[in-house]
Kinemage of the C-alpha trace (Angstrom):
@kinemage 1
@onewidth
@group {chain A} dominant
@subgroup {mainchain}
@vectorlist {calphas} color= white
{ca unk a 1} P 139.541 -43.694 -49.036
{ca unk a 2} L 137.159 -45.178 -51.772
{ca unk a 3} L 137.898 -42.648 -54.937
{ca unk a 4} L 141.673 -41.927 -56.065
{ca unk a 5} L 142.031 -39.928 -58.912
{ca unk a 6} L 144.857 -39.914 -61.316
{ca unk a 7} L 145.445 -36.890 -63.496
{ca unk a 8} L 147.152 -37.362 -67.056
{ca unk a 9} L 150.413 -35.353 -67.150
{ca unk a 10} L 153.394 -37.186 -69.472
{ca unk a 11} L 152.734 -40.976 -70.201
{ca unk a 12} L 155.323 -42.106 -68.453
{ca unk a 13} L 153.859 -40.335 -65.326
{ca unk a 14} L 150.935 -41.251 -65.670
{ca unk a 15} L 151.624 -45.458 -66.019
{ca unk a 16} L 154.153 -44.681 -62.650
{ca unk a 17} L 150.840 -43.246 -60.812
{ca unk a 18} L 148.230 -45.258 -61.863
{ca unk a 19} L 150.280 -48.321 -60.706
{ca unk a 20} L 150.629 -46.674 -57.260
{ca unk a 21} L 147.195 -45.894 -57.051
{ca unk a 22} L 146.020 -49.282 -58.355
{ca unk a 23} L 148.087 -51.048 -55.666
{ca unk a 24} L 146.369 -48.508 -52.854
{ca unk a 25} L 143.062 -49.621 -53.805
{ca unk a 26} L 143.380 -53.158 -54.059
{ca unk a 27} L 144.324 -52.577 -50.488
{ca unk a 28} L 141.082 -50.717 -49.485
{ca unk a 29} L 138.797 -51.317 -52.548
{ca unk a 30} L 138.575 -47.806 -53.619
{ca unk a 31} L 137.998 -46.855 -57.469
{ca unk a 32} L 140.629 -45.196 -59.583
{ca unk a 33} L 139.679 -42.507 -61.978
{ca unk a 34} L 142.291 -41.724 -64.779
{ca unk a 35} L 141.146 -38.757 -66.592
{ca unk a 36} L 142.791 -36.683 -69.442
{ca unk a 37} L 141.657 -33.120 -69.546
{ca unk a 38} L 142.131 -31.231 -72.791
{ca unk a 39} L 141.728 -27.471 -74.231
{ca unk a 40} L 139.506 -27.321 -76.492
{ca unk a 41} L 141.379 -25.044 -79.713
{ca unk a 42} L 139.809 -21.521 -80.326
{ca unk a 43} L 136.669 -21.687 -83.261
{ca unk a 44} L 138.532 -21.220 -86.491
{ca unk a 45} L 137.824 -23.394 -89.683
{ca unk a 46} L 137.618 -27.193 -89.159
{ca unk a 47} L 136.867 -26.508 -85.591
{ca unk a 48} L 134.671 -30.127 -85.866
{ca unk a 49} L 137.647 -31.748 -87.193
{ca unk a 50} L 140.327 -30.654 -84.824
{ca unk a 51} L 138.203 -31.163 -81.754
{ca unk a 52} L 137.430 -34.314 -83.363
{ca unk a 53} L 141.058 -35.472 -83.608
{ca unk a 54} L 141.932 -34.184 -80.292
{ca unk a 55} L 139.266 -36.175 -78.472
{ca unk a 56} L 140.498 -39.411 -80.282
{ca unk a 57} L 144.441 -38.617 -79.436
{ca unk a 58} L 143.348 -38.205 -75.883
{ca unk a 59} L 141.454 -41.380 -75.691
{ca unk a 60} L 144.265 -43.667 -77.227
{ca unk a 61} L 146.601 -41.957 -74.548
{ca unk a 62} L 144.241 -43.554 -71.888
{ca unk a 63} L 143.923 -46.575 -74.401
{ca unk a 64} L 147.754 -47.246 -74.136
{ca unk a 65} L 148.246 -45.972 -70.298
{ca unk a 66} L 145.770 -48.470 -69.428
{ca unk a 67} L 147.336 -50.940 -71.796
{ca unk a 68} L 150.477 -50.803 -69.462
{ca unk a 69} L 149.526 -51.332 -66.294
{ca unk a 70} L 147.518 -54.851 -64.671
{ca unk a 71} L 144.929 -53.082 -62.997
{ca unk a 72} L 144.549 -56.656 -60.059
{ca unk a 73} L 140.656 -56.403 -60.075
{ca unk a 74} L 140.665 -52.882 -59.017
{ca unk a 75} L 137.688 -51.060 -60.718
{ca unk a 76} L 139.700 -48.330 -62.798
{ca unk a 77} L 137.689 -45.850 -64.928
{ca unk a 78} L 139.112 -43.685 -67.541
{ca unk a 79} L 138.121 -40.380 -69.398
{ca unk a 80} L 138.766 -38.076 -71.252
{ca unk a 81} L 137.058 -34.392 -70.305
{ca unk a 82} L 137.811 -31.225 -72.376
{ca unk a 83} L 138.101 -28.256 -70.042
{ca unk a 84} L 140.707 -26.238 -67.880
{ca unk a 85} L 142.930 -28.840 -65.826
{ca unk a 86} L 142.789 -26.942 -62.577
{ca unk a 87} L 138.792 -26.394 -62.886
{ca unk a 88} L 138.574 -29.559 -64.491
{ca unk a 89} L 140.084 -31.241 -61.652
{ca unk a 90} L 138.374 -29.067 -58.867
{ca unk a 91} L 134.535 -30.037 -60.420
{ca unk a 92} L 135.444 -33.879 -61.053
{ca unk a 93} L 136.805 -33.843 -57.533
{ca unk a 94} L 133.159 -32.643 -56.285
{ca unk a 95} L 131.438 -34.507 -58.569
{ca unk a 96} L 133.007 -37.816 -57.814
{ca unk a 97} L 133.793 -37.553 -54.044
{ca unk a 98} L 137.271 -37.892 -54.646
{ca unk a 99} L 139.525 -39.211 -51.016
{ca unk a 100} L 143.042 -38.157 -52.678
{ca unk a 101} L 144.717 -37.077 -55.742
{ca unk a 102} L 147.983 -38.778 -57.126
{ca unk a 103} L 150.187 -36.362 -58.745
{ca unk a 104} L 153.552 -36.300 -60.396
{ca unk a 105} L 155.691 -33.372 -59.014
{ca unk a 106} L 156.439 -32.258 -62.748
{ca unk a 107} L 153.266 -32.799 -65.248
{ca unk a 108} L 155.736 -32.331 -68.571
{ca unk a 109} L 159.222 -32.633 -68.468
{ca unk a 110} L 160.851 -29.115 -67.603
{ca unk a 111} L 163.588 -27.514 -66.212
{ca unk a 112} L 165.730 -30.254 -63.667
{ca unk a 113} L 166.136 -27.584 -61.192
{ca unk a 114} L 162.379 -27.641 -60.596
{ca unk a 115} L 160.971 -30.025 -58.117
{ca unk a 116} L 156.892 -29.073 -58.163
{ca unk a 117} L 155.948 -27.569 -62.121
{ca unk a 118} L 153.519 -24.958 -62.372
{ca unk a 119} L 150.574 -26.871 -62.863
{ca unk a 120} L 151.114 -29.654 -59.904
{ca unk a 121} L 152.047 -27.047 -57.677
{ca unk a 122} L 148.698 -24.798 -58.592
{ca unk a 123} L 147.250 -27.888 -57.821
{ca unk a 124} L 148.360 -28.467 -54.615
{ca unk a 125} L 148.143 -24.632 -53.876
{ca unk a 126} L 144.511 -24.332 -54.728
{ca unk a 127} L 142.582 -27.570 -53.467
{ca unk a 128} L 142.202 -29.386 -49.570
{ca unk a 129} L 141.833 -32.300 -50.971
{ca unk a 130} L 144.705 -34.981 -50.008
{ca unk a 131} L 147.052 -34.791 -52.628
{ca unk a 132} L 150.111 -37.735 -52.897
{ca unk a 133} L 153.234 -36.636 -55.366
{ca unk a 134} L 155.035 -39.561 -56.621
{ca unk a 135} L 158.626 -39.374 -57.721
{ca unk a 136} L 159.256 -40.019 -61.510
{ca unk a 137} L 159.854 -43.277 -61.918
{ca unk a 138} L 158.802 -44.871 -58.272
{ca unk a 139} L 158.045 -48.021 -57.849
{ca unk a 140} L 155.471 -48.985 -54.976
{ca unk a 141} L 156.743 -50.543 -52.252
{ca unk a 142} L 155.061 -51.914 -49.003
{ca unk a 143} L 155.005 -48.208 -46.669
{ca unk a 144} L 156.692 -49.334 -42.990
{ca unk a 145} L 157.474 -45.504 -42.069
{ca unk a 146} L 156.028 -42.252 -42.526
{ca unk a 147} L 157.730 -38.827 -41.278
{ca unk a 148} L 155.029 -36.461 -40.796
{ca unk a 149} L 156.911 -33.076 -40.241
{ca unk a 150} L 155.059 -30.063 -39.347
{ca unk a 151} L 155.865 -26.339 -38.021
{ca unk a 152} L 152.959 -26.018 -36.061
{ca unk a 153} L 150.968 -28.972 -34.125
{ca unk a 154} L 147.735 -27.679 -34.161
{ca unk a 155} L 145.010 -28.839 -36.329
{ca unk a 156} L 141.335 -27.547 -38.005
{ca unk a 157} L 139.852 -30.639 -37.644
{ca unk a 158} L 140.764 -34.542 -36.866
{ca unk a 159} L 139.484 -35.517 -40.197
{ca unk a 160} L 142.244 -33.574 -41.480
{ca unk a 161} L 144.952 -36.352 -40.833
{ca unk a 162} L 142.339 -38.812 -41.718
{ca unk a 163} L 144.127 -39.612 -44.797
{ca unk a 164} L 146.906 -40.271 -43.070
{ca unk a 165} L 145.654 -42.779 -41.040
{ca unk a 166} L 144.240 -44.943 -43.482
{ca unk a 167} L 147.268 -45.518 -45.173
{ca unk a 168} L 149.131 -46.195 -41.984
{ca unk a 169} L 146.447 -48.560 -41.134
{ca unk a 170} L 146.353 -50.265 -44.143
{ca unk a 171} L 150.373 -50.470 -44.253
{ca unk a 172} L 150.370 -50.728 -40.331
{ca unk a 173} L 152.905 -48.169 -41.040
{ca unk a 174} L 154.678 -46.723 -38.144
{ca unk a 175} L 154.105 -42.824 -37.765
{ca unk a 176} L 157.352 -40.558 -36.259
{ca unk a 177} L 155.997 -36.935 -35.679
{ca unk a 178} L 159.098 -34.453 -36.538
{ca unk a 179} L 158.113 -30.882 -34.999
{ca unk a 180} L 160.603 -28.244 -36.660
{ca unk a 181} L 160.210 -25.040 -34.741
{ca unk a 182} L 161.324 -22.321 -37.364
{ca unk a 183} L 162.349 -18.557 -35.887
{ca unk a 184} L 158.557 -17.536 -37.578
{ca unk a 185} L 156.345 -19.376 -35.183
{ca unk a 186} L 158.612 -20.479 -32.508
{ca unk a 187} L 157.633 -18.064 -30.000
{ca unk a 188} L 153.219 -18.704 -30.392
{ca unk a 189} L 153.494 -21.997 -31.770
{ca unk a 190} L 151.699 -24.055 -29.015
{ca unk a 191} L 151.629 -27.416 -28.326
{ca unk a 192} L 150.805 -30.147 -30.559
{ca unk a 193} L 147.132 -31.354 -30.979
{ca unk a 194} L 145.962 -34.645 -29.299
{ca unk a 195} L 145.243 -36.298 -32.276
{ca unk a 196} L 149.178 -36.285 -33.214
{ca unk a 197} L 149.991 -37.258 -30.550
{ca unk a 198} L 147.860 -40.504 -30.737
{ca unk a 199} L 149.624 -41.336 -34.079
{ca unk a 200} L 152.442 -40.985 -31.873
{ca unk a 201} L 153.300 -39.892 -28.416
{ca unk a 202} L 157.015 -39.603 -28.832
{ca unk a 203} L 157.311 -36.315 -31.041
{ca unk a 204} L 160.825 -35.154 -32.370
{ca unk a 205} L 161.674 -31.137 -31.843
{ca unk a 206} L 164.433 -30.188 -33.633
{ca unk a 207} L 165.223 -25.592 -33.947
{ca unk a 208} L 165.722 -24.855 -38.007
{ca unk a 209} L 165.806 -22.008 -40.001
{ca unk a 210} L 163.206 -23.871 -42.503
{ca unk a 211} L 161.290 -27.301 -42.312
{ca unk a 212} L 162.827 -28.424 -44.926
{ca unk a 213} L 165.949 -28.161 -43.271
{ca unk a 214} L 164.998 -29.829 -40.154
{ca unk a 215} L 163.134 -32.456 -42.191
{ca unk a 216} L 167.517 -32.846 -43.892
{ca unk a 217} L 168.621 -33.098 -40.681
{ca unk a 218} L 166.070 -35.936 -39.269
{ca unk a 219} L 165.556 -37.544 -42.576
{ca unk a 220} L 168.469 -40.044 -42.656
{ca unk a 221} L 167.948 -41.319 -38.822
{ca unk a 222} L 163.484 -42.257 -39.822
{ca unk a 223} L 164.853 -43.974 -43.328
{ca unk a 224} L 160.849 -43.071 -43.884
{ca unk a 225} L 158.719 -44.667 -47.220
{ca unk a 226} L 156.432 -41.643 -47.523
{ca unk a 227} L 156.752 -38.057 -46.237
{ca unk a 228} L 153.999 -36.359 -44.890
{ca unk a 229} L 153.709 -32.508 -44.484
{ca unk a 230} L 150.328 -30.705 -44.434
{ca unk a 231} L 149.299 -27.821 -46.739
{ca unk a 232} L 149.125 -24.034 -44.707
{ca unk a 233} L 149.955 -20.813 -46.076
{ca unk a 234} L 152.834 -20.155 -43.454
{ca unk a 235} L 153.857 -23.558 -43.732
{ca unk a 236} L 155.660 -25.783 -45.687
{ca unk a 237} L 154.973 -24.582 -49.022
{ca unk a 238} L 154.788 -21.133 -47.969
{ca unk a 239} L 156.669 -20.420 -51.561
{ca unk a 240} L 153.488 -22.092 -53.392
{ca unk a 241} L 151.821 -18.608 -52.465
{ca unk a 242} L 154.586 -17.026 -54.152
{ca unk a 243} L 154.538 -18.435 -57.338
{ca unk a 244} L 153.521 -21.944 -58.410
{ca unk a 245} L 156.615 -23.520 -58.712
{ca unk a 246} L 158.842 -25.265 -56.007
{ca unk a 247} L 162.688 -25.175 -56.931
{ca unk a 248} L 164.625 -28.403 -55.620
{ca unk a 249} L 167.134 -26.112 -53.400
{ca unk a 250} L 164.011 -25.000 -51.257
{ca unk a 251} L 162.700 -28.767 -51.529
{ca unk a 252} L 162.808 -32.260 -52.983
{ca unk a 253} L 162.555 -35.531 -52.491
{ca unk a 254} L 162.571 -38.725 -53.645
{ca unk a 255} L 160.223 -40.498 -51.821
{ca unk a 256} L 155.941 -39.977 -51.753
{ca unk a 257} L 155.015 -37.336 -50.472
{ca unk a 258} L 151.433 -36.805 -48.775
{ca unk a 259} L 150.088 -33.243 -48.238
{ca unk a 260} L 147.359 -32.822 -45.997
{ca unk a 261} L 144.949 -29.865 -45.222
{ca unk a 262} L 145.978 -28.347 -42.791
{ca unk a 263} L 145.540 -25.292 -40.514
{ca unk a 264} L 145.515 -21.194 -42.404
């Protein structure tokens, strides 16, 4: 994990996540990008002008989010890139080789019903790259336990829980493996993949109408510092391919949360 990228949503989001991803990297001396990505306005008169101002509002916002945070000799580069966020993100992401993106789940301040906003949850809907959500507010602490809950135990690849293991490594976190068999995949759901089971070879089955109910029912007796679900279309935020939005009665929480790639 040697690029982290942190997204600009609200200022107060973004100090909470650059901390947290400053403190991963002076773990594993990665880089942290901070970017701002800004619409450009349509071409009416004064276009020059307006971009102009635009382009200096965005760089004092990564002036004074910078200004709040002591970066501990972590390399930490900042800019500000006029385009869509969700392409925007998507091209820097190729461009830079980014390892994981640290998001906020709401990017302005909305509705308090809502866990993941629209433009987090497009996010997460539309790119495998690791992405960690960290709760408004959080403030990092040392990881000792990480629930990984899934629905189904089989994988695409190894490197998909790479992520995973870094951060448990670098923690030397322990791992608990929560396997919530829901009524749509109990019958062909399988067994679960080696490479789970060498995070862990004690795996917890629990029978629930949702994961997210199983994961309520488990969550309490783990006390975990980070979730850890992966990303699948019949999985865990099987509403994401609904709309973009996650309400907080189908989901929250208030610890990290790391969603892997996982298996369509």
């Amino acid at each position: 994990m040697k690029n982290i990228l942190v997204p600009v949503g609200t200022t107060a989001h973004a100090i909470t996540n650059l901390k947290y991803a400053i403190h991963l990297a002076s773990i594993n001396g990665a880089t942290v990008y901070l970017i701002n990505l800004y619409k450009e306005f349509s071409k009416v008169g004064g276009l020059t002008r307006v971009n102009q101002v635009i382009i200096e509002d965005s760089e004092e916002l990564l002036e004074h989010v910078l200004s709040e945070v002591e970066t501990k000799g972590v390399t930490v580069i900042a800019k500000s890139i006029k385009g869509d966020p969700f392409e925007g993100i998507e091209r820097i992401s190729e461009q830079l080789g980014i390892d994981l993106i640290i998001l906020s789940p709401q990017s302005i301040e909305i509705a308090d019903e809502i866990y993941l906003g629209n433009i987090t949850g497009k996010i997460v809907k539309q790119t495998d790259i690791p992405v960690l959500i960290i709760p408004k507010d959080y403030i990092f602490r040392k990881i000792e336990t990480i629930l990984l809950a899934f629905k189904e135990g089989k994988l695409n690849s190894s490197e998909d829980i790479e992520p995973l293991k870094v951060l448990a490594n670098n923690f030397k976190s322990k791992i608990n493996l929560l396997w919530v068999k829901t009524p749509d995949v109990a019958e062909h759901a399988g067994g679960v993949a080696p490479e789970l089971l060498a995070l862990n070879p004690q795996v917890t089955i629990t029978e629930n109408a949702t994961i997210f109910q199983g994961i309520l029912e488990h969550f309490q007796s783990y006390h975990p510092d980070m979730l850890c679900v992966f990303r699948r279309k019949r999985g865990f935020f099987e509403k994401l391919w609904e709309k973009n939005t996650i309400l907080k009665k189908d989901f929250h929480t208030s610890k990290p949360l790391l969603i892997l790639k996982g298996k369509d």
